[in-house]
Phi, psi and omega in degrees: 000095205178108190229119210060259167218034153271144173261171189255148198264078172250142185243124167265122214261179170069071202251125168197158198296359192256348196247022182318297192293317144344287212297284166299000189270297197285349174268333169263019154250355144274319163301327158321325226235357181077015184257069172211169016275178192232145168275121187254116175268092154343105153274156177242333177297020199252156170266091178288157190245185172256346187265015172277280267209344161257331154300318157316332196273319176273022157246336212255338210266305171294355177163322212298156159282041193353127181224166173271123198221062168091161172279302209210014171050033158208123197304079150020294162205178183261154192242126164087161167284002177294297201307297202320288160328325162301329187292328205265335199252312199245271197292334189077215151271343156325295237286104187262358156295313166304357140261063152204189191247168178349282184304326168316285194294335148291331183280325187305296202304296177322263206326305155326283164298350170286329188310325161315293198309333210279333189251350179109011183233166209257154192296107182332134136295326172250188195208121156246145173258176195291130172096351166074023191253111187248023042153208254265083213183099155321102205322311188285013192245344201298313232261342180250017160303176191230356182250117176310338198212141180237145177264152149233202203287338178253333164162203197261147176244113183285118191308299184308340179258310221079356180257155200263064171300112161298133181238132171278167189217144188215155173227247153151026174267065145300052212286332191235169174271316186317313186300311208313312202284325168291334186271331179282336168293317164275352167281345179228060186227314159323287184316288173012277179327293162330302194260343181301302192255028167101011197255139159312146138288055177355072174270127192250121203235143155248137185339324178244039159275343188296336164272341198278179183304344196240009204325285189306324173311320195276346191262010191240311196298307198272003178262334180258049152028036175047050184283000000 
């Protein structure tokens, strides 16, 4: 599992409760295969159940990493033409920081990370936001924030500093055929990216890619360790 003599930063994104059973198919066909530990991005504004949220607790015990991903992974209403272009292109209706402003989008992150403690698990370091759009929240504001690390789109950002390590990212949430021909050009201008200058690799997996359009790409990526 290794590209050069890194291993790749795989993340399992939308962990919710209705995506449980998914959620658990790919963490044991990642794990067959060595690709852990994984980072599970938590929605939390959800109607968690308790023996839900004690599954989280037992993915946590074997290895996997908890991470914070968004309230309720859904934008409230679109604010602007940014969101809007973003919606039509990339997110859809996740990205729920594109509606709101500063003070919006710190209060979404604090609640968020409180809500571990709040069930008994332990506190996240990172925070992705849905859709990797972490919208209108100054890099220098990160640091009085509760999440050590934030992912966007481009790679990871260290709250205490603001700085921004670029990471490449290749993904595979094809749902559609129009997606199909854009996400294998950038997963494999990403991979490139990756082995040319020496970088981890960012793999961003969602609950139903194993149904989407690229299935057999990702069941073949993930048996050769995404080499």
């Amino acid at each position: 599992m290794r590209n050069g003599s890194l291993r790749p930063i795989v993340s399992l994104h939308d962990v919710m409760p209705d995506r449980l059973d998914p959620v658990a198919d790919l963490l044991a066909l990642l794990e067959r295969h060595g690709a852990g530990p994984v980072d599970l991005l938590v929605v939390p504004g959800l109607d968690w159940r308790p023996a839900q949220i004690d599954t989280l607790r037992r993915w946590q015990r074997a290895g996997h990493r908890l991470a914070g991903h968004g309230w309720c992974h859904r934008a409230a209403h679109v604010r602007g033409l940014g969101h809007r272009l973003h919606s039509l292109l990339i997110s859809r209706d996740v990205a729920e920081h594109l509606a709101l402003d500063t003070d919006g989008i710190a209060d979404l992150i604090a609640r968020c990370h409180a809500w571990f403690g709040a069930h008994d698990l332990p506190d996240p370091a990172l925070y992705v936001p849905p859709a990797w759009a972490l919208g209108r929240v100054p890099r220098d504001r990160l640091a009085a924030l509760p999440f050590e690390s934030y992912e966007v789109f481009t790679g990871r950002i260290e709250a205490r500093t603001g700085r921004l390590t670029l990471v490449p990212m290749v993904g595979f949430e094809a749902d559609t055929v129009v997606r199909v021909g854009p996400v294998r050009i950038w997963n494999a201008l990403n991979h490139g990216h990756a082995r040319f200058w020496g970088t981890p690799l960012r793999v961003a997996i969602h609950p139903h890619d194993l149904s989407h359009r690229l299935a057999g790409h990702l069941r073949r990526r993930i048996e050769t360790g995404f080499a």
